[in-house]
VONUMI-828872 format. One record per atom (N, C-alpha, C): residue number from 1; atom name; x negated, y, z negated. Coordinates in Angstrom, 1 decimal. Atoms other than C-alpha are relative to their C-alpha. Layout:
<sites>
   torro   kolkol       px       py       pz
     NUM       CA        X        Y        Z
...
</sites>
This chain:
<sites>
   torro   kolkol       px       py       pz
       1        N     -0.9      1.2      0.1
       1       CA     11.6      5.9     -5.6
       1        C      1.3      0.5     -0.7
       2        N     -1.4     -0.2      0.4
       2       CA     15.3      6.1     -6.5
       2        C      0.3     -0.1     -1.4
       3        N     -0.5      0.5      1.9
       3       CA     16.7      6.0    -10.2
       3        C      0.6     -0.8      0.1
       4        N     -0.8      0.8      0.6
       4       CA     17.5      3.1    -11.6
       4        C      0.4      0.1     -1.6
       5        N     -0.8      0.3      1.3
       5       CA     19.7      2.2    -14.4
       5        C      0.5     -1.3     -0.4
       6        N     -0.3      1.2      1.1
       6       CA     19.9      0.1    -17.0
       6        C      1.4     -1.1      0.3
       7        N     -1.7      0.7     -0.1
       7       CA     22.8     -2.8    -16.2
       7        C      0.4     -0.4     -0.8
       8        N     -1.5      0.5      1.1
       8       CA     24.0     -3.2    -19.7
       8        C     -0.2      1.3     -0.8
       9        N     -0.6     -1.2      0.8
       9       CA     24.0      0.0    -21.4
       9        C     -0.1      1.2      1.1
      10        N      0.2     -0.9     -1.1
      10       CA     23.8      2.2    -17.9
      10        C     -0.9      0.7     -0.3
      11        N      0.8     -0.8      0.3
      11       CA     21.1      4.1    -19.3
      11        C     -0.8      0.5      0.9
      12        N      0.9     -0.2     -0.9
      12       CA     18.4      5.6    -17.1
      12        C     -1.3     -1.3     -0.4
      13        N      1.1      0.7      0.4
      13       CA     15.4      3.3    -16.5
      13        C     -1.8      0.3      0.6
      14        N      1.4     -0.1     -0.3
      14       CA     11.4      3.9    -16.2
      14        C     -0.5     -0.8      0.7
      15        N      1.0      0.7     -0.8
      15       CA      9.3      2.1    -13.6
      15        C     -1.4      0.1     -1.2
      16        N      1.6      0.1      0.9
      16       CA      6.3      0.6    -16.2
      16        C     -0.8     -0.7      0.9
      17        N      0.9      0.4     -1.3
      17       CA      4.4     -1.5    -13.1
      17        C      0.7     -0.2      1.0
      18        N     -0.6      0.5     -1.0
      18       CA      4.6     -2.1     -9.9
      18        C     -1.4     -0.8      0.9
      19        N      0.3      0.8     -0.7
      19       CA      3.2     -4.7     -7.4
      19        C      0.0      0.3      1.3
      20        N     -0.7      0.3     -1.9
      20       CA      2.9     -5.0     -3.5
      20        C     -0.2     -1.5      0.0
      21        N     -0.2      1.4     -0.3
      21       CA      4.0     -8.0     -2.5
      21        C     -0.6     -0.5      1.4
      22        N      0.3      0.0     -0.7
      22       CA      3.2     -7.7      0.9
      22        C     -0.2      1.3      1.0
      23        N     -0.1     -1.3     -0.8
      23       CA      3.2     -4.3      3.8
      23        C      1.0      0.2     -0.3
      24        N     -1.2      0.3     -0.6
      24       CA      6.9     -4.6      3.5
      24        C      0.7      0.2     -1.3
      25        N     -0.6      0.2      1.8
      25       CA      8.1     -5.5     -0.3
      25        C     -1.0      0.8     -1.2
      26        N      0.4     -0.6      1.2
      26       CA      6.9     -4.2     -3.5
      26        C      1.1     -0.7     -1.2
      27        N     -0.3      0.1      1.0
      27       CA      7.9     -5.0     -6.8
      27        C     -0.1      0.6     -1.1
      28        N      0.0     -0.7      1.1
      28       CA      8.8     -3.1     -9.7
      28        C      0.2     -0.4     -1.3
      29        N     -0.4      0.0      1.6
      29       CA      9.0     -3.2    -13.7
      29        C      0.8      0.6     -0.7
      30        N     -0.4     -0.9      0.7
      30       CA     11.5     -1.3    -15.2
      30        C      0.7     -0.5     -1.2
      31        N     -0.2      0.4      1.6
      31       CA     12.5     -1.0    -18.8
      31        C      1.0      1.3     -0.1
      32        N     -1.1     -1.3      0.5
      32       CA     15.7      1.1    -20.0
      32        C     -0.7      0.7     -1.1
      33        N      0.6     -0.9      0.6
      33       CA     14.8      4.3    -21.9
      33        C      0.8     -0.2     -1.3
      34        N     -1.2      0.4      1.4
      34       CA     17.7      3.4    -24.6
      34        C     -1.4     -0.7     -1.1
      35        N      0.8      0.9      0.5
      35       CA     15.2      2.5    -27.3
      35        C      1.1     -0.9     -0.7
      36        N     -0.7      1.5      0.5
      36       CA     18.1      0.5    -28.7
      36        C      0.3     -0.8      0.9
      37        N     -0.5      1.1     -1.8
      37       CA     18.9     -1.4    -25.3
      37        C     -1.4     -0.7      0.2
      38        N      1.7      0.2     -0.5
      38       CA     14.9     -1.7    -24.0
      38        C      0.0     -0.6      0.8
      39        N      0.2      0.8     -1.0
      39       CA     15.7     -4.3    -21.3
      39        C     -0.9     -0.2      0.9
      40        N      1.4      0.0     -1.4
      40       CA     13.3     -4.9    -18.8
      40        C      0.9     -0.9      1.0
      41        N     -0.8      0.9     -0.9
      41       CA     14.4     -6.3    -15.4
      41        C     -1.7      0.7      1.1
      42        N      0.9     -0.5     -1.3
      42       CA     12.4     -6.1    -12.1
      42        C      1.1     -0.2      1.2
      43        N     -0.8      0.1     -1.4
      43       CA     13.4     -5.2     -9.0
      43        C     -0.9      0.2      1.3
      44        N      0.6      0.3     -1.3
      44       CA     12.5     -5.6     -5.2
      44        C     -0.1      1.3      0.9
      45        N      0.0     -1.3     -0.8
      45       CA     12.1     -2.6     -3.1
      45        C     -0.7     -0.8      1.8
      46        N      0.9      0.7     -1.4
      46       CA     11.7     -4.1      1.0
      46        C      0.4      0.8      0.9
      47        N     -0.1     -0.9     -1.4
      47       CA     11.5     -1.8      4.3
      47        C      0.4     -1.0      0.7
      48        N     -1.0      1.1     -0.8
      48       CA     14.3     -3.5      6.2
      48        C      0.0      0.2      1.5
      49        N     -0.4     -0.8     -1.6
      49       CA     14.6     -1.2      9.2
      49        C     -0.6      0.9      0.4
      50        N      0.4     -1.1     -0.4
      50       CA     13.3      1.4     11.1
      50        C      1.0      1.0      0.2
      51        N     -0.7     -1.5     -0.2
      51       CA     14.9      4.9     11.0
      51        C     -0.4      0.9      1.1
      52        N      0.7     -0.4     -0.6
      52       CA     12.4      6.5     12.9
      52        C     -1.4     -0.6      0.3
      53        N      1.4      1.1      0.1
      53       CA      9.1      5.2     14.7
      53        C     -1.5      0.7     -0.3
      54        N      0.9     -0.2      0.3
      54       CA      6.0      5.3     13.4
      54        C     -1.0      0.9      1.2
      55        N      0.8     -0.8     -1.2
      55       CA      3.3      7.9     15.1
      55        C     -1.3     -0.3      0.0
      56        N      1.4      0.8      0.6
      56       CA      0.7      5.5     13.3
      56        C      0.3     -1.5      0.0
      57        N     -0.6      0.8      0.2
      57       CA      2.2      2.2     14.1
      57        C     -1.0     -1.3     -0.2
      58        N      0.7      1.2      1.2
      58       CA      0.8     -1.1     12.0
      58        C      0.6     -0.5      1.3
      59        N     -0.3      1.0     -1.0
      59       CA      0.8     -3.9     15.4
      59        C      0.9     -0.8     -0.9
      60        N     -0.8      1.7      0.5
      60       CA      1.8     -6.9     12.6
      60        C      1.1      0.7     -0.8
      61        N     -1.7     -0.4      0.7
      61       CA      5.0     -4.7     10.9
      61        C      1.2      0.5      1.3
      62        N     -0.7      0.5     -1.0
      62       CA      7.7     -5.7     13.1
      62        C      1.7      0.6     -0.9
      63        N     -1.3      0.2      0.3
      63       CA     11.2     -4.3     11.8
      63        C      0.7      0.6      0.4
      64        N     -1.1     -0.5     -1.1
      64       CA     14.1     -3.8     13.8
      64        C      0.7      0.9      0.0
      65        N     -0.4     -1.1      0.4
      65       CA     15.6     -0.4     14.2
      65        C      1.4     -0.6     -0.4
      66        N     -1.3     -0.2      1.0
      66       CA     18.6      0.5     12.2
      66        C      1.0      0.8      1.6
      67        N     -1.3     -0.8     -1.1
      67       CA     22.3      1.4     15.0
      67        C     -0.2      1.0      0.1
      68        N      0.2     -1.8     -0.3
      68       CA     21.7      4.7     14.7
      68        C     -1.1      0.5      0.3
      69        N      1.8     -0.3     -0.5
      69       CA     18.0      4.8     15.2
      69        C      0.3     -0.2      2.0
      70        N     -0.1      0.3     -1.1
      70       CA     18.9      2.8     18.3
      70        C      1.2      0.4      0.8
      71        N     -0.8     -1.2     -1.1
      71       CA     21.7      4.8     19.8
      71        C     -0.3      1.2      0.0
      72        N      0.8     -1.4     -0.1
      72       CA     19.8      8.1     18.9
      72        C     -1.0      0.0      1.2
      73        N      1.0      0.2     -1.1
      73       CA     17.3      6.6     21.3
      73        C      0.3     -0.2      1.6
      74        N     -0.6      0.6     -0.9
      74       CA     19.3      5.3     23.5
      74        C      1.1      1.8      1.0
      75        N     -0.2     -1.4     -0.5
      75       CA     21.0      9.0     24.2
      75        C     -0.9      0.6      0.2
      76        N      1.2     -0.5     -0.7
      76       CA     17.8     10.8     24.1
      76        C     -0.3     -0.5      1.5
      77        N      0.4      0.6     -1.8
      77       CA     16.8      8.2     27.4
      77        C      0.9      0.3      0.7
      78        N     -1.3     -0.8     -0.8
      78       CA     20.3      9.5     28.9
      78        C      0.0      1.1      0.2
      79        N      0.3     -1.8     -0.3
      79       CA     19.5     12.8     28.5
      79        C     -0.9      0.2      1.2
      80        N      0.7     -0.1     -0.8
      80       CA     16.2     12.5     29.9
      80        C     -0.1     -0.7      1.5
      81        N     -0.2      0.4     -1.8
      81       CA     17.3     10.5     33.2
      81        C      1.1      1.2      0.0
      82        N     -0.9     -1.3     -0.3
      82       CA     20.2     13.3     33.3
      82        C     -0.7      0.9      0.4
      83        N      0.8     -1.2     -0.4
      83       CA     18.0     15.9     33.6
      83        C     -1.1      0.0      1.1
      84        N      0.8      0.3     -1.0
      84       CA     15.3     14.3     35.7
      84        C      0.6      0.1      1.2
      85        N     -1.2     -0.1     -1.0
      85       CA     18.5     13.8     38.1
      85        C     -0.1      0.8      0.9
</sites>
């Protein structure tokens, strides 16, 4: 998971739980390491897009490739009729 930081003393912050919300979302806990700050906040972590596809694909997770996923694919199938040609 990525580093997050504290939004009022920027500090680095620890992941203390985390949740699944669903296949898709998750939920985190984090608490700034500042022991004078301490904040706690949660935050959302959700798989928006596809980058690449699955070589194990879940039928009910449905999310729409990302432009560049889908013009990488979209050249590859141009190649491969090119060449078939």
């Amino acid at each position: 998971m990525a580093a997050f930081f504290c939004p009022h003393c920027k500090g680095r912050a620890k992941t203390r739980t985390s949740r699944g919300l669903s296949p898709t979302l998750r939920e985190l806990i984090y608490q700034c390491e500042d022991p004078e700050c301490s904040y706690s906040f949660v935050v959302q972590a959700e798989a928006v897009r596809t980058l690449s596809p699955s070589g194990k694909p879940d039928p009910s997770i449905n999310l729409p490739q990302s432009p560049i996923a889908l013009a990488r694919a979209q050249s590859t199938s141009a190649e491969i009729t090119s060449a078939a040609a």
